[in-house]
mmJSON file of the N, C-alpha and C atoms, coordinates in Angstrom:
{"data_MODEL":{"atom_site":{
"group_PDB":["ATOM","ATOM","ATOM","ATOM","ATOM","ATOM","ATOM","ATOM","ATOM","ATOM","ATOM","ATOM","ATOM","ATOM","ATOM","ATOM","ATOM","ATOM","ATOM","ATOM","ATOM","ATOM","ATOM","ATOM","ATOM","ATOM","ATOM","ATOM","ATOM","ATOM","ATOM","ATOM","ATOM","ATOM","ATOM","ATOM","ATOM","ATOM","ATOM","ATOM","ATOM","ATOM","ATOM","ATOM","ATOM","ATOM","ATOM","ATOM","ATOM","ATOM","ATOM","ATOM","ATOM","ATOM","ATOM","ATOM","ATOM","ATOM","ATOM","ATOM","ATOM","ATOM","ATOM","ATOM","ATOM","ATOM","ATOM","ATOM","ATOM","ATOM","ATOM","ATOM","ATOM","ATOM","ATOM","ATOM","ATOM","ATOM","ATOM","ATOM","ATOM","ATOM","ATOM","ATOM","ATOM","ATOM","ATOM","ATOM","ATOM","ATOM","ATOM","ATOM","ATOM","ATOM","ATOM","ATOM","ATOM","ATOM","ATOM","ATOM","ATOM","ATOM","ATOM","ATOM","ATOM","ATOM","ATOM","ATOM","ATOM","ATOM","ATOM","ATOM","ATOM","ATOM","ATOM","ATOM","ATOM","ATOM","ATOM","ATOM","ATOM","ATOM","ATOM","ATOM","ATOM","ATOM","ATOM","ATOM","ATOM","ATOM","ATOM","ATOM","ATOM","ATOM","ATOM","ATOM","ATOM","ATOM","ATOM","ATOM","ATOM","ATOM","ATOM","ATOM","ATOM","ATOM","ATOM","ATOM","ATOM","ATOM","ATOM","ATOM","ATOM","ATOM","ATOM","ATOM","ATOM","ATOM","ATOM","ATOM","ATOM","ATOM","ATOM","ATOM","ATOM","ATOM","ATOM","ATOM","ATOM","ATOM","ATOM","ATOM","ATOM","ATOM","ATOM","ATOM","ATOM","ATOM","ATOM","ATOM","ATOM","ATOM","ATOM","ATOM","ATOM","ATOM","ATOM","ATOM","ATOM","ATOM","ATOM","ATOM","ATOM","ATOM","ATOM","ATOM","ATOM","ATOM","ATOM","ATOM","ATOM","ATOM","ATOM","ATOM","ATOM","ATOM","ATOM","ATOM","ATOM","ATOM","ATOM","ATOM","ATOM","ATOM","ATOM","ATOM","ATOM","ATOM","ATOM","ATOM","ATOM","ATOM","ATOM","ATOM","ATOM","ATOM","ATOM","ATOM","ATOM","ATOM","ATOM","ATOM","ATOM","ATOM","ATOM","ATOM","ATOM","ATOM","ATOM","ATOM"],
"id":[1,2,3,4,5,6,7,8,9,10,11,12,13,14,15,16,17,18,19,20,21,22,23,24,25,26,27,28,29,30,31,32,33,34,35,36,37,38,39,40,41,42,43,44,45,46,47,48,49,50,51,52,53,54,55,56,57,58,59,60,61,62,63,64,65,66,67,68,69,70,71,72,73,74,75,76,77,78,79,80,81,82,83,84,85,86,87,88,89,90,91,92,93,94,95,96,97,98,99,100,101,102,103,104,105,106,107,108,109,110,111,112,113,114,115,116,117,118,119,120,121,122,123,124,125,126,127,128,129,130,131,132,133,134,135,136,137,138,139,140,141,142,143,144,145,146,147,148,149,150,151,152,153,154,155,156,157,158,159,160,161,162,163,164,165,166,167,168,169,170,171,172,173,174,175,176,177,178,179,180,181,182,183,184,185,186,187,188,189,190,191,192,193,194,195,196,197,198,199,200,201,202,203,204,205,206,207,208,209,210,211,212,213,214,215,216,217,218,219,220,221,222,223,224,225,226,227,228,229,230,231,232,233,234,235,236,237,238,239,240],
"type_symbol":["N","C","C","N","C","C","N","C","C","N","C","C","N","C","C","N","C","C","N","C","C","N","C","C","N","C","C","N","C","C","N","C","C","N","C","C","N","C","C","N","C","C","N","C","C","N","C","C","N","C","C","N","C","C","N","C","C","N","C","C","N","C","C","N","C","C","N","C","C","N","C","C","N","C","C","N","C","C","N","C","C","N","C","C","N","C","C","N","C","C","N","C","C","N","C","C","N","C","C","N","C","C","N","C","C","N","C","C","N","C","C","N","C","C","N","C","C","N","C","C","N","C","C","N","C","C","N","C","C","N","C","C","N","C","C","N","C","C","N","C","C","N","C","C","N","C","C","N","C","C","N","C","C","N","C","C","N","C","C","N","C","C","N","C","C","N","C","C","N","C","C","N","C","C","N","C","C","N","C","C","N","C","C","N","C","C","N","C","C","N","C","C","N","C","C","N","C","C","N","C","C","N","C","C","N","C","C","N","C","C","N","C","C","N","C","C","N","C","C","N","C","C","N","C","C","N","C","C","N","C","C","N","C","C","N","C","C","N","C","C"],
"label_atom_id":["N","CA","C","N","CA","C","N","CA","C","N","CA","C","N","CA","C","N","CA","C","N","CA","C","N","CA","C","N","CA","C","N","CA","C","N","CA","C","N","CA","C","N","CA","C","N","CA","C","N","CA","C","N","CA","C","N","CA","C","N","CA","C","N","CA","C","N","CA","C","N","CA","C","N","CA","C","N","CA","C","N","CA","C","N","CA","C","N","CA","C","N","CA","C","N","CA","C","N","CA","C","N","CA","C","N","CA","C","N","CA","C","N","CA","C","N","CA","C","N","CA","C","N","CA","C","N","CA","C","N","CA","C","N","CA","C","N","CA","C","N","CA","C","N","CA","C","N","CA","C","N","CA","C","N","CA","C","N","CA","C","N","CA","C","N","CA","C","N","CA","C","N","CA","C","N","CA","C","N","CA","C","N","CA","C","N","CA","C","N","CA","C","N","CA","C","N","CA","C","N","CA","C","N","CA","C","N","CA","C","N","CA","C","N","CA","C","N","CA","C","N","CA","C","N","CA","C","N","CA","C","N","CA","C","N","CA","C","N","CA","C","N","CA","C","N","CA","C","N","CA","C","N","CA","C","N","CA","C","N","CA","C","N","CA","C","N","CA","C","N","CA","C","N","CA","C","N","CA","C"],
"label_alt_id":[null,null,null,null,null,null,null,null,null,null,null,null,null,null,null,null,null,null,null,null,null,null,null,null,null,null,null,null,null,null,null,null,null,null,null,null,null,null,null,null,null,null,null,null,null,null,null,null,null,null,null,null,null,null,null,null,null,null,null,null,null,null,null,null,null,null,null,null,null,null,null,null,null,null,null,null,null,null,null,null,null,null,null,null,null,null,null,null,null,null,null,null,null,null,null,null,null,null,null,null,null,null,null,null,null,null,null,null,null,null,null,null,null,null,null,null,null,null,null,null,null,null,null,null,null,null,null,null,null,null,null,null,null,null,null,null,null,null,null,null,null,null,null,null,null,null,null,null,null,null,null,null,null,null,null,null,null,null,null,null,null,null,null,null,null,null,null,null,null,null,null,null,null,null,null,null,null,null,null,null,null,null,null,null,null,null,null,null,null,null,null,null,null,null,null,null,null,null,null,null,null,null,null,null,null,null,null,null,null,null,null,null,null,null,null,null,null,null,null,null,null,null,null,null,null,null,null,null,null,null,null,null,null,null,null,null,null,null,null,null],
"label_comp_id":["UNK","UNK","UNK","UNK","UNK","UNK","UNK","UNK","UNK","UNK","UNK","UNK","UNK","UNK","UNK","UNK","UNK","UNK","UNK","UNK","UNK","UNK","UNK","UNK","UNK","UNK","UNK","UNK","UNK","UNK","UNK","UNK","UNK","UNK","UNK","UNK","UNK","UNK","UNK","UNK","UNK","UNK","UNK","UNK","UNK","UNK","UNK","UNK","UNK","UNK","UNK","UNK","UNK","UNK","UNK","UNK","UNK","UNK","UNK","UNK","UNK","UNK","UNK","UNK","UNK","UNK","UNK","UNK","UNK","UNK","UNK","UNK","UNK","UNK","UNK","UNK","UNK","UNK","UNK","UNK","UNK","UNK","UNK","UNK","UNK","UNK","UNK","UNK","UNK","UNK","UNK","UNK","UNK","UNK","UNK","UNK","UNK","UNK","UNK","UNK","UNK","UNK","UNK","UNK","UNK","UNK","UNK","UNK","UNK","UNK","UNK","UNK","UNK","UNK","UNK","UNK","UNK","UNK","UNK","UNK","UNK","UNK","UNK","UNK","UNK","UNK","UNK","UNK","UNK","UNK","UNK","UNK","UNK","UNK","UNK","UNK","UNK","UNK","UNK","UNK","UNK","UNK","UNK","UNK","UNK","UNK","UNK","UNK","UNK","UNK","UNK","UNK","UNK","UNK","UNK","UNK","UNK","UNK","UNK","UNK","UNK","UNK","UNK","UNK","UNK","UNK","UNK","UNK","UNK","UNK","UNK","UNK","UNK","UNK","UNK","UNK","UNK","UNK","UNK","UNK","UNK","UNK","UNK","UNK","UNK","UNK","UNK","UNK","UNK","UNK","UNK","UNK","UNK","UNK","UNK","UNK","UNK","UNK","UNK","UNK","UNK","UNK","UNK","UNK","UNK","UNK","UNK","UNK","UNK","UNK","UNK","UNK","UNK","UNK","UNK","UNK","UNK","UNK","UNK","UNK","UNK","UNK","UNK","UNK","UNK","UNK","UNK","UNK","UNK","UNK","UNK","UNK","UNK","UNK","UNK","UNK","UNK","UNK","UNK","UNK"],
"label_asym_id":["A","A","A","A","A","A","A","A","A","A","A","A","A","A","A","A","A","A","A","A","A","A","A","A","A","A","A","A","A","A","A","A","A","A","A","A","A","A","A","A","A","A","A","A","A","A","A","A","A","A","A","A","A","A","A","A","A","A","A","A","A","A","A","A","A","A","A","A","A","A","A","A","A","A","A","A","A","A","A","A","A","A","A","A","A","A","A","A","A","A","A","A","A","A","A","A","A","A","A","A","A","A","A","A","A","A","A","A","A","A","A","A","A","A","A","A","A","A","A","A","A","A","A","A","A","A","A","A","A","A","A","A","A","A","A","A","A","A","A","A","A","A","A","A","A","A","A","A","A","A","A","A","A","A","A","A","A","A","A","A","A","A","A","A","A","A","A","A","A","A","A","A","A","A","A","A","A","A","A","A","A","A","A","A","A","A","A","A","A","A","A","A","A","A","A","A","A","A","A","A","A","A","A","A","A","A","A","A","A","A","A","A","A","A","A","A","A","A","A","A","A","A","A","A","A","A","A","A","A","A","A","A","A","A","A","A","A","A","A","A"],
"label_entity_id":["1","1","1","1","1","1","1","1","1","1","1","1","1","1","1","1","1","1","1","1","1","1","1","1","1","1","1","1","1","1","1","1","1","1","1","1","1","1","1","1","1","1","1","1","1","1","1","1","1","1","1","1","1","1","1","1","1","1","1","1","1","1","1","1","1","1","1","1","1","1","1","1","1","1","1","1","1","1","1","1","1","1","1","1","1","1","1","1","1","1","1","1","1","1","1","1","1","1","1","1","1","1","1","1","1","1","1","1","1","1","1","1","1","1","1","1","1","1","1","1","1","1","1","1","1","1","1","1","1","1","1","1","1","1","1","1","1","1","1","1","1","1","1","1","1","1","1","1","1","1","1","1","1","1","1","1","1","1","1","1","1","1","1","1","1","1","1","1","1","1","1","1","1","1","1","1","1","1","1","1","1","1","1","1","1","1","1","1","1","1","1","1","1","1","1","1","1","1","1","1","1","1","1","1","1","1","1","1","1","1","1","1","1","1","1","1","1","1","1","1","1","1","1","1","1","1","1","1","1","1","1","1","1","1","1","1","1","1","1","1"],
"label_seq_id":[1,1,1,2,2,2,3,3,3,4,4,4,5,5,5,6,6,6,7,7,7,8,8,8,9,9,9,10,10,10,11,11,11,12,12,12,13,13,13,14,14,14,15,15,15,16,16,16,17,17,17,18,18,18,19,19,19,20,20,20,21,21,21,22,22,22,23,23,23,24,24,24,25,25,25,26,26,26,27,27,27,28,28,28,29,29,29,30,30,30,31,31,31,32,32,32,33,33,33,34,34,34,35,35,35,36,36,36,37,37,37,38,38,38,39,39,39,40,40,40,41,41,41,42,42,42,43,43,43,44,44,44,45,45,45,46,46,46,47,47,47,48,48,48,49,49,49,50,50,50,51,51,51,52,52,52,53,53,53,54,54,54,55,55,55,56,56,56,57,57,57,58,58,58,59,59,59,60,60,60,61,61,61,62,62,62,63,63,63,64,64,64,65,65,65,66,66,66,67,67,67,68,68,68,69,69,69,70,70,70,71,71,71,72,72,72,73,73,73,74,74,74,75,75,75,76,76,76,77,77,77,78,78,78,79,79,79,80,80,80],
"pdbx_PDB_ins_code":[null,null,null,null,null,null,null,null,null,null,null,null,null,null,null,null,null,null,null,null,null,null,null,null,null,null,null,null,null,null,null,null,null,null,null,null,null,null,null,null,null,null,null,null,null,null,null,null,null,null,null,null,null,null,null,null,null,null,null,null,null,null,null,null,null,null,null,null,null,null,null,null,null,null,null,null,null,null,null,null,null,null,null,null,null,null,null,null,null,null,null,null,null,null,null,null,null,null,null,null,null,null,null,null,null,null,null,null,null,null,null,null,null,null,null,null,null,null,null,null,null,null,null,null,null,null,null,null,null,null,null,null,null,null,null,null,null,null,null,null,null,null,null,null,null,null,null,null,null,null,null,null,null,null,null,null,null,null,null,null,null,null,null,null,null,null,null,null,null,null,null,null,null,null,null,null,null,null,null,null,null,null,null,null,null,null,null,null,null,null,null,null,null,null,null,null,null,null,null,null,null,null,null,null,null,null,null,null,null,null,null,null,null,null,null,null,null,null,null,null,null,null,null,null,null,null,null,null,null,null,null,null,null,null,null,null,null,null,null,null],
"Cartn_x":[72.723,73.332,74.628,74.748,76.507,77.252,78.623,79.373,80.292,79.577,79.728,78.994,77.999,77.538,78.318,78.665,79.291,80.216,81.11,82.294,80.794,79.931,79.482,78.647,77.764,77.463,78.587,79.395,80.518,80.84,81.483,81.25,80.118,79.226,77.604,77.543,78.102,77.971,79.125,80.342,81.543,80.831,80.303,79.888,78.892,77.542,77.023,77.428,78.515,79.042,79.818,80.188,81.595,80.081,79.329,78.089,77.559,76.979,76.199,77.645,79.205,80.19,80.249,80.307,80.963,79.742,78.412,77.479,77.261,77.571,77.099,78.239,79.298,80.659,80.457,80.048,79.739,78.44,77.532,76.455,76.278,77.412,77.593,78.558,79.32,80.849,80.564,79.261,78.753,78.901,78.416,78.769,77.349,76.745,75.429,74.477,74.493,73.486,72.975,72.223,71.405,69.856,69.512,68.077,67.165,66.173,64.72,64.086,62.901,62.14,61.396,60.508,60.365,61.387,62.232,63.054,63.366,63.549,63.44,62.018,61.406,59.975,59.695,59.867,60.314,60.866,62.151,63.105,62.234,61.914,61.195,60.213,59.224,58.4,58.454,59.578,59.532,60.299,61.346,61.545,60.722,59.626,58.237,57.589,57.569,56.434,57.42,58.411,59.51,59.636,59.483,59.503,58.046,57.064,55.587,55.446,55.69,55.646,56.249,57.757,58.663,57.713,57.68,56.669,55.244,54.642,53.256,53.937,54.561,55.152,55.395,56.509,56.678,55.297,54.865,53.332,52.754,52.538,51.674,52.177,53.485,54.578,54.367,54.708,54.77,53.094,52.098,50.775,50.229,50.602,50.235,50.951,52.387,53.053,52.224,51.634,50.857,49.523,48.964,47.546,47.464,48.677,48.805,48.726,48.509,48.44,49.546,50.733,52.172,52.373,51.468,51.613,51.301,52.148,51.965,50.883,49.574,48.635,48.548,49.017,49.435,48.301,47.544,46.941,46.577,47.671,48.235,47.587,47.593,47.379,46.13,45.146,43.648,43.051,43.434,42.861,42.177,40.919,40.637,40.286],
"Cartn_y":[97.239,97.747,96.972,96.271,95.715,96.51,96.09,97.118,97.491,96.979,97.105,98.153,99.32,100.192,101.097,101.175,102.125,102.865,102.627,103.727,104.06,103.753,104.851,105.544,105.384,106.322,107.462,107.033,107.723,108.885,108.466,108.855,110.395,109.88,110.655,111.628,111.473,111.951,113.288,112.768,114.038,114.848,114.004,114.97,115.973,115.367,116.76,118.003,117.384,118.489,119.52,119.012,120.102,121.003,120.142,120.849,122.125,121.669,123.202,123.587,123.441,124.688,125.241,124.92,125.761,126.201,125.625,126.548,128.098,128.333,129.807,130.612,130.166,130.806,131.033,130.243,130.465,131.254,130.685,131.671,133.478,133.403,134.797,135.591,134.785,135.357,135.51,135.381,135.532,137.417,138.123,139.255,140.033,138.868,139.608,139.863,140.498,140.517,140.193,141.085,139.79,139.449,138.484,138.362,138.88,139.117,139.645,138.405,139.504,138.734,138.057,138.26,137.742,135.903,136.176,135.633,134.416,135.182,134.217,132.94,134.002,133.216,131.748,132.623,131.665,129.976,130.3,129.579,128.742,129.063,128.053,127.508,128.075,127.827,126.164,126.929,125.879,124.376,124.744,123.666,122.885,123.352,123.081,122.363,122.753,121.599,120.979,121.053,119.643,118.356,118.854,117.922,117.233,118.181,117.626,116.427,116.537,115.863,114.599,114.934,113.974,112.672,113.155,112.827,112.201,112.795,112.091,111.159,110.748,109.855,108.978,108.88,107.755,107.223,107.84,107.605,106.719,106.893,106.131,105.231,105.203,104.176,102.928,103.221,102.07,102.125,102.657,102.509,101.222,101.642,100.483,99.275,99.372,97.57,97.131,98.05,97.541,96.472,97.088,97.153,95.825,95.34,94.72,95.147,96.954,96.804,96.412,96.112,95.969,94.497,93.223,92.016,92.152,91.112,90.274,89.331,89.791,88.761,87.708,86.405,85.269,84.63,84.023,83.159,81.715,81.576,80.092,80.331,81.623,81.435,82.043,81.975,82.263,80.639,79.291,78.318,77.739,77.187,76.839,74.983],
"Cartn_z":[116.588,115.387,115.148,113.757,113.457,113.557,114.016,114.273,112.681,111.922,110.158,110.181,110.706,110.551,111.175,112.446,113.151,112.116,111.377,110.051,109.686,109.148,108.129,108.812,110.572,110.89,111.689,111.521,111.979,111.6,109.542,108.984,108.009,108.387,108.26,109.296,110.514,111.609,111.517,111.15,110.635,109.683,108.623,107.491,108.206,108.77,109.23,109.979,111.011,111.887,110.715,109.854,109.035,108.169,107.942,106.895,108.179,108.983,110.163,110.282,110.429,110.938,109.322,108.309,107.371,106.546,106.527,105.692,106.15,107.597,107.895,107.643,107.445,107.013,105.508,104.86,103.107,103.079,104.132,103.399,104.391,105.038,105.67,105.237,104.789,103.4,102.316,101.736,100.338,99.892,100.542,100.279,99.359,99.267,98.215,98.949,100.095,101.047,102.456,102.991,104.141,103.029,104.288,103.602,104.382,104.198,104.444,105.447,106.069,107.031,105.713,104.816,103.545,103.521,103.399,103.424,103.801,105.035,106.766,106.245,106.745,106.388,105.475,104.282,103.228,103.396,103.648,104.121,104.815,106.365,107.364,106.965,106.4,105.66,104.533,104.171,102.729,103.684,104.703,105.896,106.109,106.671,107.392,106.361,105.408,104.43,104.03,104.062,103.358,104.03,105.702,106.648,107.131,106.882,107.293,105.965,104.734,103.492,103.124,103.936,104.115,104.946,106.496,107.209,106.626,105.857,105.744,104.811,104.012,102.971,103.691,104.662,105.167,105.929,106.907,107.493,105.989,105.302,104.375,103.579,103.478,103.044,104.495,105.472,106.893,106.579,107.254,106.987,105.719,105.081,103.532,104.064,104.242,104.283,105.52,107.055,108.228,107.361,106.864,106.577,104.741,104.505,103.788,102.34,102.243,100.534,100.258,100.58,99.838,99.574,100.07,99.817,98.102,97.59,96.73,96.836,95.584,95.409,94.586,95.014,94.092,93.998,92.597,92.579,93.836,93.74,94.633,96.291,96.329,97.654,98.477,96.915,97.062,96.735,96.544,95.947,97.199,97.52,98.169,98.062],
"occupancy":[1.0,1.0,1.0,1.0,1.0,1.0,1.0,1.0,1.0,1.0,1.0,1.0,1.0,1.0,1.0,1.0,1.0,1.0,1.0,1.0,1.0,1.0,1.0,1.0,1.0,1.0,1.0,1.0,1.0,1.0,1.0,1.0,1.0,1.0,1.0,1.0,1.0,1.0,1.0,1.0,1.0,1.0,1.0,1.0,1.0,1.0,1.0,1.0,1.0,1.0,1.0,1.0,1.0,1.0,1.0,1.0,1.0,1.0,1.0,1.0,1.0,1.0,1.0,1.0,1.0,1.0,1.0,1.0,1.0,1.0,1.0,1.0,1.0,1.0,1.0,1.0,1.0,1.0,1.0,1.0,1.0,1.0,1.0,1.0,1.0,1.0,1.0,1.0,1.0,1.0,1.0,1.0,1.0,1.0,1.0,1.0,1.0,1.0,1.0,1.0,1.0,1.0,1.0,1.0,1.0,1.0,1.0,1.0,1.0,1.0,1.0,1.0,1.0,1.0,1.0,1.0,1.0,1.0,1.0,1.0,1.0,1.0,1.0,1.0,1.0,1.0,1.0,1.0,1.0,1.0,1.0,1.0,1.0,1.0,1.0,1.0,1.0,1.0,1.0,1.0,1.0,1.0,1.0,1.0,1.0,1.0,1.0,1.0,1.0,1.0,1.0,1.0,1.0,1.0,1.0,1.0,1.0,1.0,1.0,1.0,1.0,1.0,1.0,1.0,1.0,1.0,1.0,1.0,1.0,1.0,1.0,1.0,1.0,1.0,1.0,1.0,1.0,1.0,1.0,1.0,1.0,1.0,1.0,1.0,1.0,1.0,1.0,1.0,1.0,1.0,1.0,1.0,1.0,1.0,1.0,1.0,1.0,1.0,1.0,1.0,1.0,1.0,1.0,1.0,1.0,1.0,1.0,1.0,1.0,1.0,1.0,1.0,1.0,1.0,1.0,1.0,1.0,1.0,1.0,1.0,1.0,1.0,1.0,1.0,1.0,1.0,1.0,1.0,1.0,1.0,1.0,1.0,1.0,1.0,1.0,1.0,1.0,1.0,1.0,1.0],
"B_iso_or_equiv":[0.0,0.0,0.0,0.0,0.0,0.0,0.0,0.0,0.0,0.0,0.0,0.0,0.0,0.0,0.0,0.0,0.0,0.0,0.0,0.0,0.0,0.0,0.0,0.0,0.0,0.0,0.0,0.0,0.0,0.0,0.0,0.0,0.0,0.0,0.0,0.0,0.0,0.0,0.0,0.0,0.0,0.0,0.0,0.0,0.0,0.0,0.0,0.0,0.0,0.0,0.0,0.0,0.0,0.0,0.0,0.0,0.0,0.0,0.0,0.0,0.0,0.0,0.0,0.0,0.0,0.0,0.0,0.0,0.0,0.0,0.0,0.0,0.0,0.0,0.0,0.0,0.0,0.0,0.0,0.0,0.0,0.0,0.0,0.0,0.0,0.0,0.0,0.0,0.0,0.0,0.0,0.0,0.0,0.0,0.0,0.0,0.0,0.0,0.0,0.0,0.0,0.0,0.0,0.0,0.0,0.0,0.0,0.0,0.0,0.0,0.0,0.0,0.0,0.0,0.0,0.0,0.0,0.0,0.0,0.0,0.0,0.0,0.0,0.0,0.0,0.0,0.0,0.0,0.0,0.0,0.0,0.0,0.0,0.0,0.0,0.0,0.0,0.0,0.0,0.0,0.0,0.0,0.0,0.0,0.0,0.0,0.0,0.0,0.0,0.0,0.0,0.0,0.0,0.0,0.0,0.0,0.0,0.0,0.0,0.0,0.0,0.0,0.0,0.0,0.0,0.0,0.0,0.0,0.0,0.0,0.0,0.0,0.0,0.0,0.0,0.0,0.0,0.0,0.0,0.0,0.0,0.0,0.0,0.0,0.0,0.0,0.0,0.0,0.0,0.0,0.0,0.0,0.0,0.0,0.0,0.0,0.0,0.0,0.0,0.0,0.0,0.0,0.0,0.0,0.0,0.0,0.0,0.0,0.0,0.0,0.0,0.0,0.0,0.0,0.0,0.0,0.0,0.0,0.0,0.0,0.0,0.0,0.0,0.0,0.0,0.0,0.0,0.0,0.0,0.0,0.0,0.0,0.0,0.0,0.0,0.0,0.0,0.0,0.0,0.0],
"pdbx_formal_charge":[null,null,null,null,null,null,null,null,null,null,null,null,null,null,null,null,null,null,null,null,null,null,null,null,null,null,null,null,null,null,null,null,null,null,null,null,null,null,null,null,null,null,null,null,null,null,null,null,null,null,null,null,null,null,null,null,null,null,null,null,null,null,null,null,null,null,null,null,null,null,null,null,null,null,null,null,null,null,null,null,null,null,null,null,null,null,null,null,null,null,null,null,null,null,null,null,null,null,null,null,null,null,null,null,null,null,null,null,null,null,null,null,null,null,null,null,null,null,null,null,null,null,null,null,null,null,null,null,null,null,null,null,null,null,null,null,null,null,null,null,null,null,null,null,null,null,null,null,null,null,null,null,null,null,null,null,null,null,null,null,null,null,null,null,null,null,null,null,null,null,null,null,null,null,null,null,null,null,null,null,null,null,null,null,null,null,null,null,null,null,null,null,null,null,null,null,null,null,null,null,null,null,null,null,null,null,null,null,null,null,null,null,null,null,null,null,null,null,null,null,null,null,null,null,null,null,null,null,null,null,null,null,null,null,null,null,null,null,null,null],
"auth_seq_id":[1,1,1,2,2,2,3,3,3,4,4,4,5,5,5,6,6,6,7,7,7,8,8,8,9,9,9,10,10,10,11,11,11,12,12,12,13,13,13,14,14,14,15,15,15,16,16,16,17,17,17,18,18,18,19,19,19,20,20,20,21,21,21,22,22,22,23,23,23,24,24,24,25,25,25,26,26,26,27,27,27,28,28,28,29,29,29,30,30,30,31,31,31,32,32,32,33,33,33,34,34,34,35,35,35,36,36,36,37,37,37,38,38,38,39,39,39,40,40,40,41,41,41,42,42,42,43,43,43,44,44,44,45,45,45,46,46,46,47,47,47,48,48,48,49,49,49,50,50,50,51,51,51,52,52,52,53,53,53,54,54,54,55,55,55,56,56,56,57,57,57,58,58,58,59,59,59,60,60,60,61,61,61,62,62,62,63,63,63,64,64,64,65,65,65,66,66,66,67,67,67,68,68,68,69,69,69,70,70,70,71,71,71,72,72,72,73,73,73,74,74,74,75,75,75,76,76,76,77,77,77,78,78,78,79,79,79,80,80,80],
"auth_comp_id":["UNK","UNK","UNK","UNK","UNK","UNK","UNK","UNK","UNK","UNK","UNK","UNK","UNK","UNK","UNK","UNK","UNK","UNK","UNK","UNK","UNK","UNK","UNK","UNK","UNK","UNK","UNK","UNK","UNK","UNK","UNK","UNK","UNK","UNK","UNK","UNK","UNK","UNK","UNK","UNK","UNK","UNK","UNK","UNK","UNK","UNK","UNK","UNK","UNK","UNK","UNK","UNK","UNK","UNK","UNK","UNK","UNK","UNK","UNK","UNK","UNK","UNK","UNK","UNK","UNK","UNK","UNK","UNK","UNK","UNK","UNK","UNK","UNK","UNK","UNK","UNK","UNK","UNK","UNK","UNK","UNK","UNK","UNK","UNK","UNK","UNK","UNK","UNK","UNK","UNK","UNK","UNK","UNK","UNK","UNK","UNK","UNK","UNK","UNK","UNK","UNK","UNK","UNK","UNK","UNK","UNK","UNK","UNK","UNK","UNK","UNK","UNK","UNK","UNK","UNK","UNK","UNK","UNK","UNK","UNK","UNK","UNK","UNK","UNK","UNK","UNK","UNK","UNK","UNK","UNK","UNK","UNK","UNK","UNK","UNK","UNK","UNK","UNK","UNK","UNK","UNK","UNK","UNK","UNK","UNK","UNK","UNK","UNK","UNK","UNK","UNK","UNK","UNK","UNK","UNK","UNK","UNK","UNK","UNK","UNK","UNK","UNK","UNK","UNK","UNK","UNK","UNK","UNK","UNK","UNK","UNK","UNK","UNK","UNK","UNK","UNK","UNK","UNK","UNK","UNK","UNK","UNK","UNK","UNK","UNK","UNK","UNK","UNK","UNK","UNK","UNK","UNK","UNK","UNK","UNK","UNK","UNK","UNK","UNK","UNK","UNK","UNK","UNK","UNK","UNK","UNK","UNK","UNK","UNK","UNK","UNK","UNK","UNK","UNK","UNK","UNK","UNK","UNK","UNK","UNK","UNK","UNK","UNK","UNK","UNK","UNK","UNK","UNK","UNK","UNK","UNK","UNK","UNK","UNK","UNK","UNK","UNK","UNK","UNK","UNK"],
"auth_asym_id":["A","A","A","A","A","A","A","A","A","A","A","A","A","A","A","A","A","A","A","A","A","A","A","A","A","A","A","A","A","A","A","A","A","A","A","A","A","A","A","A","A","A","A","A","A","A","A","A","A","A","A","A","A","A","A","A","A","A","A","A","A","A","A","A","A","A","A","A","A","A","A","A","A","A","A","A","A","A","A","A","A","A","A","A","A","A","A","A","A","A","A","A","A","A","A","A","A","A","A","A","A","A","A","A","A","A","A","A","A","A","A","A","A","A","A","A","A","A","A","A","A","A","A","A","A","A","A","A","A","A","A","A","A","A","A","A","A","A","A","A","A","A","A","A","A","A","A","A","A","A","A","A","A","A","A","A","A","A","A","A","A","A","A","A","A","A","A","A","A","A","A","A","A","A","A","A","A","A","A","A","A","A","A","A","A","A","A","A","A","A","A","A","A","A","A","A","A","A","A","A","A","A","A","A","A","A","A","A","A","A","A","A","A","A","A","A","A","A","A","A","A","A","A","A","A","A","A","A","A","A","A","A","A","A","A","A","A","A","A","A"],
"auth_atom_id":["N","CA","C","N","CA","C","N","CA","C","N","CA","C","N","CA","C","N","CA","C","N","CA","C","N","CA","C","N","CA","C","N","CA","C","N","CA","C","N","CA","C","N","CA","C","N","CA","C","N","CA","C","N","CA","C","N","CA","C","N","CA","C","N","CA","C","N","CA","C","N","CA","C","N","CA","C","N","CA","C","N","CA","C","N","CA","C","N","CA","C","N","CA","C","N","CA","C","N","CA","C","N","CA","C","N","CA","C","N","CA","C","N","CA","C","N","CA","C","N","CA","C","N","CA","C","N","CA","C","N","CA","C","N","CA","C","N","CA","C","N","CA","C","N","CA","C","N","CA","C","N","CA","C","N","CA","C","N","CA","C","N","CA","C","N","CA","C","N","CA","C","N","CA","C","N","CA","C","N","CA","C","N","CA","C","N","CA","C","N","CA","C","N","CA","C","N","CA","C","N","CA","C","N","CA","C","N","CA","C","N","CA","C","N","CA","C","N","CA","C","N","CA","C","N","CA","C","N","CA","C","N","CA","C","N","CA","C","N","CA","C","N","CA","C","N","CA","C","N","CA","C","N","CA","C","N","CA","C","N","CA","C","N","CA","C","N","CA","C","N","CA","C","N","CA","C","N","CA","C"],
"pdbx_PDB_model_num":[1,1,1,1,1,1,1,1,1,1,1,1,1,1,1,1,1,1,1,1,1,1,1,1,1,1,1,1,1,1,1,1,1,1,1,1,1,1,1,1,1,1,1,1,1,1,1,1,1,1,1,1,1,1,1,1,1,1,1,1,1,1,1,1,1,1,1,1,1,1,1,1,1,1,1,1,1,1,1,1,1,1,1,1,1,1,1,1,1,1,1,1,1,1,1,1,1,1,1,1,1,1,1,1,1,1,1,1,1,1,1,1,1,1,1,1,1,1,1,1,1,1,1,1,1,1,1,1,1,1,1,1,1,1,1,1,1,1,1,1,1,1,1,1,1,1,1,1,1,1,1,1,1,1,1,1,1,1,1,1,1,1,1,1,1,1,1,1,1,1,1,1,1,1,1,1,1,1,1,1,1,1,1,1,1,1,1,1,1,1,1,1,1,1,1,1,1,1,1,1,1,1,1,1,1,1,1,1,1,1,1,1,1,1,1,1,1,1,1,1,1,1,1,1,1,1,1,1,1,1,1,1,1,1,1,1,1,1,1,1]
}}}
C-alpha cells in the first residue's frame, strides 16, 4: 500500500469509529420509542440482503472481467 493512502485510510478509519460511538447515542436519545422484535428483524433482515446483493454484484462484476466479457472487441484484432 503507498504510504499516499495511509491519511485517507486513517482518516475512514476515525470516521467509522465516531459513526458506531455516536449512532447508538442518537438513535437511543431519540425519545420516540424502542423498536419491536418486528423491527429488529426487519432491520437484520434488510442488512442481510444488502450485503448478500452487494456480494453477488461484485461476484459477477470480477467473474465477467475473469472470463473476458469486459474486453473490448476490436475489429483489428480478429483479422487473420
Amino acid at each position: 500500500m503507498p504510504r499516499s493512502a495511509l491519511p485517507i485510510l486513517f482518516a475512514c478509519l476515525i470516521g467509522l469509529v465516531l459513526v458506531l460511538t455516536l449512532a447508538p447515542r442518537f438513535w437511543l436519545g431519540g425519545g420516540v420509542g424502542s423498536i419491536t422484535w418486528h423491527g429488529w428483524i426487519a432491520y437484520v433482515l434488510g442488512g442481510a440482503v444488502t450485503l448478500a446483493l452487494s456480494g453477488g454484484l461484485f461476484f459477477l462484476s470480477f467473474h465477467s472481467s475473469r472470463s473476458g466479457f469486459d474486453d473490448i472487441d476490436r475489429p483489428e484484432d480478429h483479422s487473420e
